[in-house]
C-alpha positions in Angstrom: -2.9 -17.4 -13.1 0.6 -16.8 -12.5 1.6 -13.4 -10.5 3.2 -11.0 -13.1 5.5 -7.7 -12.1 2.9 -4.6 -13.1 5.1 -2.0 -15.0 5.1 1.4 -12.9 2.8 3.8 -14.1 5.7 6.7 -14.5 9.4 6.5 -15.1 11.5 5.4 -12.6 12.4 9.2 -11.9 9.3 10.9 -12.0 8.9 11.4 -8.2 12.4 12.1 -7.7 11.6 15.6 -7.2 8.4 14.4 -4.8 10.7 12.8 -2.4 11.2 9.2 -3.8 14.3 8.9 -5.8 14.9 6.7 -8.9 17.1 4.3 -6.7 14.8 3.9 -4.4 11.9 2.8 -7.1 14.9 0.9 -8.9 15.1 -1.1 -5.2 11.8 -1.1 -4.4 10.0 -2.6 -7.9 12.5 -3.8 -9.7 14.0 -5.8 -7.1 12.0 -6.1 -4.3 8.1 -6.1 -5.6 10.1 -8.4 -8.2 11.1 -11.2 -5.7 7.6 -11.2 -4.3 6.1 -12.1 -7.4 9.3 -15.1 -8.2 9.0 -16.6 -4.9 5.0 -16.4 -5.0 5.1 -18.2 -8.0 7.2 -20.9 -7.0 5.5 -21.1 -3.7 1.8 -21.5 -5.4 3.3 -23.8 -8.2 1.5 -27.1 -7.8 -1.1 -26.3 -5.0 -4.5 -25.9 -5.0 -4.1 -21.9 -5.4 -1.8 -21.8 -8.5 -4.2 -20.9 -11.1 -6.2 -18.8 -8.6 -7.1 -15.0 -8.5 -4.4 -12.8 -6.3 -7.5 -11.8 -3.8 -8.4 -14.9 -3.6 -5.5 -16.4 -2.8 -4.4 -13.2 -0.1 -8.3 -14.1 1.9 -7.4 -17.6 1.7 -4.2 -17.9 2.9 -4.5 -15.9 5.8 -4.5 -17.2 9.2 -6.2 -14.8 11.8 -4.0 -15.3 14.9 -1.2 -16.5 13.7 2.1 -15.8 15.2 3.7 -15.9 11.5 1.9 -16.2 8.2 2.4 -18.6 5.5 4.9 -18.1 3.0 2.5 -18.2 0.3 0.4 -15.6 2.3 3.9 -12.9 2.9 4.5 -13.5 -1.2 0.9 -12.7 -2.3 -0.3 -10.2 0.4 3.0 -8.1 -0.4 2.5 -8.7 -4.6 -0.8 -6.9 -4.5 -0.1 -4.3 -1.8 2.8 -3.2 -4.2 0.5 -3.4 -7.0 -1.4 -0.9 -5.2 1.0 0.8 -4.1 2.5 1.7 -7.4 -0.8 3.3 -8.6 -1.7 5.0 -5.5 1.2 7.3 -5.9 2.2 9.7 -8.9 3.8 13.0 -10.4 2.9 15.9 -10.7 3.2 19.3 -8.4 -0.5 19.8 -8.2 -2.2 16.8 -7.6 -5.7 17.8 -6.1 -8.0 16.1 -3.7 -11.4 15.7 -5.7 -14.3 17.2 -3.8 -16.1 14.1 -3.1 -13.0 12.4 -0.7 -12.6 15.5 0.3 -16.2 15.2 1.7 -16.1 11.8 3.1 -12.7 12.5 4.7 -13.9 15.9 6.7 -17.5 13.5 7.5 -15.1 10.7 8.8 -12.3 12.7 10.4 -13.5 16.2 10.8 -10.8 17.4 8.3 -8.5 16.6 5.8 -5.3 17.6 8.1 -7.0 15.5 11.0 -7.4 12.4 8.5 -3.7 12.8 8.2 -2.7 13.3 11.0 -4.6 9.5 12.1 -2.8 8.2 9.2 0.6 9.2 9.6 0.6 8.5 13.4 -0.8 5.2 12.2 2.4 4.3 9.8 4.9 5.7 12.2 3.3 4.0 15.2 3.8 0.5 13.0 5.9 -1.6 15.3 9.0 -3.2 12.7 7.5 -4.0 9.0 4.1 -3.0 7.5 1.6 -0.4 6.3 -0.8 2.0 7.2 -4.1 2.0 5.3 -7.3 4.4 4.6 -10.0 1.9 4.2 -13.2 1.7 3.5 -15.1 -0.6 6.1 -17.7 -3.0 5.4 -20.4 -0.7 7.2 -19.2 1.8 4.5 -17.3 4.2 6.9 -13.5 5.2 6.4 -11.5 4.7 8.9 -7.0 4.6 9.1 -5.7 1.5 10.1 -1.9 -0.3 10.4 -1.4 -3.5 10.0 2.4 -5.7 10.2 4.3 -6.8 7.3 2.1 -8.1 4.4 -1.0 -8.2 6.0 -3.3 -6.0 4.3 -7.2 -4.5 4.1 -8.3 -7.9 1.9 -8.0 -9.6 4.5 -10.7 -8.0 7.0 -13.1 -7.3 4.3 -12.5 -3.8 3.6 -11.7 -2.2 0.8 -7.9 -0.4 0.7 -8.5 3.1 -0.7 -4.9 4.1 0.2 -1.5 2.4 1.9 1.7 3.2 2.5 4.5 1.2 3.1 6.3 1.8 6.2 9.1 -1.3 5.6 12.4 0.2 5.8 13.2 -0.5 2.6 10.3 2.3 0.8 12.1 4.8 2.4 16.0 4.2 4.0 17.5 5.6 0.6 16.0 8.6 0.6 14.5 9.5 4.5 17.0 7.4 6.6 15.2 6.1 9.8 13.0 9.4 9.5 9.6 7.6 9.3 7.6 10.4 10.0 9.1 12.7 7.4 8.3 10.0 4.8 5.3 9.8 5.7 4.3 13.6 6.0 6.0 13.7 2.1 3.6 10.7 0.9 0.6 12.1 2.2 1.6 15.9 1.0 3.5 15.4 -2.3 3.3 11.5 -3.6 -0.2 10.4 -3.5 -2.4 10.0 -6.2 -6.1 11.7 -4.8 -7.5 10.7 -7.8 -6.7 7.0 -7.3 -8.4 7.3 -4.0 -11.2 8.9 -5.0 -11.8 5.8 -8.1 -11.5 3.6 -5.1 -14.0 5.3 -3.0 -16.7 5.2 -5.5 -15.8 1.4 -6.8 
C-alpha cells in the first residue's frame, strides 16, 4: 500500500505553549514527514516492496553494517518514526505517567529521573542525525537506546515505546543548537505517558 501523510493528532499550535511552536510542526510534518512519504513512494513504485506493509518494508530494507542505507530504507524508516513520533507527543499541562510504566521504568532504571536522565544523555550524545528510543527488548526488558538518522527500534526487534528526534530540524526553530534543553522539554512537558504506557502493554 502506498505510504500516506498521518494527520497530527492536535492542531498545529497545541504544543506551542509545551515548547514546540506551530512553525516548527508546520516544518516538521507538513514539509518534512511530507517528503518522506513522496520520495518513499516513488522510490518503492515498481519493486518488489510497493504494495508491502511499512514494517515490513523498514526490516527488510535494512542492511546491518552498512556504511549508508538504502534510499528506500532512509524514506520508510523515517515515515514511520514520524508516524510515531506524532502520537507519542501531546497537549495538555498535566499529562501523567500511568502507574504501571511508572513501575517498569523504576524496575529498569531505578527511577523515573534516572530513566531520563539515560534517555536524554542518549539523544544528546547522538553523533549528527537520529533518535533516541525507550524500547522494549525482545527479552521483555526496557532499556534507552540511540540510533543515527532513520534507523530505528524495528529494525533490532524491539518494540519502540518512545523516540525522539534529535535531527536538527525537530528543534533549530524553537531550541537553536540547545539539544539538551529540547530534550529535557520533550521528556518533561511534550510526551504523551499514555501512549507509552499502550505500547508497553501491546
Amino acid at each position: 500500500m502506498a505510504f500516506e501523510l498521518p494527520d497530527l493528532p492536535y492542531a498545529h499550535d497545541a504544543l506551542a505553549s509545551l515548547g514546540m511552536s506551530k512553525e516548527t510542526l508546520e516544518y516538521h510534518h507538513d514539509l518534512h514527514h511530507k517528503a518522506y512519504v513522496d520520495n518513499g513512494n516513488k522510490l518503492i513504485a515498481g519493486t518488489e516492496w510497493e504494495g508491502k506493509a511499512l514494517e515490513d518494508i523498514v526490516r527488510g530494507t535494512y542492511e546491518a553494517g552498512a556504511v549508508a542505507q538504502s534510499g528506500i530504507f532512509n524514506n520508510a524508516s523515517q515515515h514511520w518514526n514520524h508516524a510515531q513520533f506524532w502520537e507519542m507527543m501531546g497537549p495538555g499541562d498535566d499529562k501523567k505517567m500511568p502507574g504501571e510504566l511508572e513501575k517498569a521504568l523504576v524496575e529498569a532504571f531505578g527511577s523515573v529521573d534516572k530513566f531520563k536522565e539515560e534517555f536524554a544523555a542518549a539523544g544528546a550524545g547522538q553523533f549528527g542525525s537520529g533518535w533516541a528510543w525507550l524500547v522494549k527488548d525482545s527479552d521483555g526488558s526496557l532499556k534507552v537506546t540511540k540510533t543515527e538518522n532513520g534507523v530505528n527500534p524495528l529494525c533490532f526487534g524491539q518494540t519502540a515505546l518512545l523516540g525522539c528526534d534529535v535531527w536538527e530540524h525537530s528543534y533549530y526553530i524553537d531550541f537553536r543548537n540547545k539539544r539538551p534543553a529540547y530534550l529535557t522539554n520533550f521528556l518533561d512537558k511534550l510526551v504523551n505517558w499514555e501512549n507509552v504506557a499502550s505500547r508497553l502493554a501491546g
